[in-house]
C-alpha positions as CSV (number, residue, x, y, z in Angstrom):
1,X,94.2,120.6,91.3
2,X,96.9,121.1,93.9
3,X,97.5,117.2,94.1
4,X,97.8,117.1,90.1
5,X,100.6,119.5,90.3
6,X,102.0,117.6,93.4
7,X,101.6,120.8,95.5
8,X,100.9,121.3,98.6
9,X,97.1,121.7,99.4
10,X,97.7,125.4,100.6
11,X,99.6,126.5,97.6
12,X,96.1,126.9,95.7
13,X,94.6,129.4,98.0
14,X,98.2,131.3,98.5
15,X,98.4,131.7,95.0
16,X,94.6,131.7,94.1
17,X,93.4,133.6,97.0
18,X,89.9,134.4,95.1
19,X,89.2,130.5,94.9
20,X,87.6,128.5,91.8
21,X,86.6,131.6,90.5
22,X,90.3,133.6,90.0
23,X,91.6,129.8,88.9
24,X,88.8,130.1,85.8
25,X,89.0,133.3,85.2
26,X,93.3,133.1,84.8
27,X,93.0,129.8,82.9
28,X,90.2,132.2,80.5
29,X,93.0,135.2,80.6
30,X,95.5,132.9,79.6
31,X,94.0,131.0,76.6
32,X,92.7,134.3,75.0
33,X,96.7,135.9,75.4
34,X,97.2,132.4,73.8
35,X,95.2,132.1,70.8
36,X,96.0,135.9,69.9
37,X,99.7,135.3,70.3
38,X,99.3,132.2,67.9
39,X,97.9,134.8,64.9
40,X,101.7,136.0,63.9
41,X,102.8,133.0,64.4
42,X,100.3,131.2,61.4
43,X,101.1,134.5,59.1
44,X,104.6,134.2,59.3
45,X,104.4,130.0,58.5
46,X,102.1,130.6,55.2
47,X,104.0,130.7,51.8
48,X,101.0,133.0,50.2
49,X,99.5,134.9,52.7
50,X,95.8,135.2,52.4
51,X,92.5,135.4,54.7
52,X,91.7,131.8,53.8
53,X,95.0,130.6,54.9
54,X,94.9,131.6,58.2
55,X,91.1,130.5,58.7
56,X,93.1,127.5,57.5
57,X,96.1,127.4,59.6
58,X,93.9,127.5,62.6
59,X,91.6,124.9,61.8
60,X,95.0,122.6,60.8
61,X,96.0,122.9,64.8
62,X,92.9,121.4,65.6
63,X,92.8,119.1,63.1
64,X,96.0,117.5,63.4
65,X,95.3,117.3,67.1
66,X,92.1,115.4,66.7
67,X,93.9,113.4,63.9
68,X,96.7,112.9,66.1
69,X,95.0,111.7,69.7
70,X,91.4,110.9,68.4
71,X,90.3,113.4,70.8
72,X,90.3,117.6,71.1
73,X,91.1,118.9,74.4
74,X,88.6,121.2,76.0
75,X,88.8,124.9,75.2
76,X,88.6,126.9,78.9
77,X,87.0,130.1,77.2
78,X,84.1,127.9,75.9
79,X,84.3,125.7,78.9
80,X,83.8,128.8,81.0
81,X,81.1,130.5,78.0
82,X,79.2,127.5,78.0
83,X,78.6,127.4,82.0
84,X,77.6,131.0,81.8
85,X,74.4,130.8,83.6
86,X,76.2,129.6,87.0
87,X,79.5,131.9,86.4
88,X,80.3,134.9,88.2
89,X,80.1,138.1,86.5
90,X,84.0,138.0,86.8
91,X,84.1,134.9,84.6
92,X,81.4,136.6,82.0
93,X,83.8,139.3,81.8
94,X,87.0,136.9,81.5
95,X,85.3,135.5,79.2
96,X,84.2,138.5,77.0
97,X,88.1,139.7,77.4
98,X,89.4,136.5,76.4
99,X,87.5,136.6,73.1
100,X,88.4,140.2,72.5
101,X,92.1,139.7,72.7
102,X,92.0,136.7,70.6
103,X,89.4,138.7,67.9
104,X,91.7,141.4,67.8
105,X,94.7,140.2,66.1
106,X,92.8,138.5,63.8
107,X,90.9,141.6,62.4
108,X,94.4,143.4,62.2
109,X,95.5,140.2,60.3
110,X,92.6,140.6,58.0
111,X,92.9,144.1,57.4
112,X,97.2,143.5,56.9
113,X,95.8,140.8,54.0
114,X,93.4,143.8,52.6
115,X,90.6,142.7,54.4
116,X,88.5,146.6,54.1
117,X,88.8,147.5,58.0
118,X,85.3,148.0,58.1
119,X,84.8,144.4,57.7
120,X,87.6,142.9,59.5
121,X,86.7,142.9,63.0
122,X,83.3,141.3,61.4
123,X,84.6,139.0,59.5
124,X,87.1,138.1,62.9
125,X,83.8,137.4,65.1
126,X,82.8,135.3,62.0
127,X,85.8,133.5,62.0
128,X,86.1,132.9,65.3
129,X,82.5,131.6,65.9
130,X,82.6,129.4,63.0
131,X,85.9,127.9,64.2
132,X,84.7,127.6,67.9
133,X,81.4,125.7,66.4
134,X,83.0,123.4,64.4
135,X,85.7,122.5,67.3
136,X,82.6,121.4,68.9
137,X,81.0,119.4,66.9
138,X,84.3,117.8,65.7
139,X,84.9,117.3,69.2
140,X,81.3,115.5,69.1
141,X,81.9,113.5,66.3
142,X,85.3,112.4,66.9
143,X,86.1,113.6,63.2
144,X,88.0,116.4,61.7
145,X,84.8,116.8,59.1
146,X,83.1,119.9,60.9
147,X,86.7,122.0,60.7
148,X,87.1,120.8,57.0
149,X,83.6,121.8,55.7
150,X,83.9,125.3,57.7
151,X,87.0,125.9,56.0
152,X,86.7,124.5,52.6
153,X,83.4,127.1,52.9
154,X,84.7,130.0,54.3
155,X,88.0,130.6,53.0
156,X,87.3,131.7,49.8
157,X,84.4,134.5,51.6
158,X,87.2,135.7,53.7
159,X,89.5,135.9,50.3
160,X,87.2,137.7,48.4
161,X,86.6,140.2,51.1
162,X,90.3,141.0,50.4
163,X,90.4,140.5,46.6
164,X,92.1,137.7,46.6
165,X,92.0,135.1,44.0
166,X,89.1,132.9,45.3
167,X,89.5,128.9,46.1
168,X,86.1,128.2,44.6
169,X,84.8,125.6,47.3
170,X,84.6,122.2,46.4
171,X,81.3,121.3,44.6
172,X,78.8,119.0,46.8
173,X,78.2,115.6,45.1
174,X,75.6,113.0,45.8
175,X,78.1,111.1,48.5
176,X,78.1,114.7,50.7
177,X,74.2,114.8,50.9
């Protein structure tokens, strides 16, 4: 890491003095801060707010990207999730936190779009696991397809647990099976 940056070689431990482990566990702080701080962010940029549309706007980020490069950068919370079995209990709770922060704007999202409140932190996991799955097997397959079917799918679940006017998803022809 330190001769990526160009740094000296005893800049890592002055300013990771709890090795590997405090480097992973930032890098997991910092992408859950992240992600949450991008919620506002895709309310404010939607014409006609709605549950859908921000399932949607952050699928598009990840979309674009892969559209974009060919390729979807590595996530360090599901980097850091995925190695669980060797992490430290630090990292598992990193981890947890990192989710938490980014799940928690969402569900107040949800419940600002009329999401009941006793469904939006549910319905935030949900959205948040289906998103994280279908990242990885876009990642897989090269191909936006995973984040277009979870969305085209979801969107109008997450708008009728709001009452909103329902995209009725797009029905399945003999090409899609």
């Amino acid at each position: 890491m330190a001769r990526h940056a160009d740094a000296p070689r005893g800049s890592l431990q002055h300013y990771f003095p709890g090795g590997k482990e405090q480097v992973v566990n930032e890098a997991v702080a910092w992408s859950g801060q992240f992600a949450a701080s991008r919620v506002p962010r895709f309310l404010a940029a939607m014409a006609e707010p709605a549950p859908g549309g921000l399932l949607a706007a952050m699928a598009r980020q990840w979309t674009e990207e892969l559209r974009a490069t060919g390729d979807l950068p590595g996530c360090p919370v599901a980097a850091a999730t995925a190695d669980g079995a060797q992490a430290a209990e630090s990292t598992r709770a990193a981890v947890a936190a990192a989710f938490t922060a980014w799940r928690e704007p969402v569900a107040a999202a949800l419940a600002g779009l009329g999401v009941p409140a006793a469904r939006a932190g549910e319905l935030a996991t949900l959205m948040i696991c289906a998103l994280e799955g279908a990242i990885l097997i876009s990642r897989a397959e090269r191909s936006p397809r995973a984040l277009e079917a979870m969305t085209r799918q979801l969107a109008p679940l997450l708008d009728d647990a709001a009452g909103h006017p329902s995209h009725a998803p797009r029905q399945v022809t003999s090409m899609d099976r």
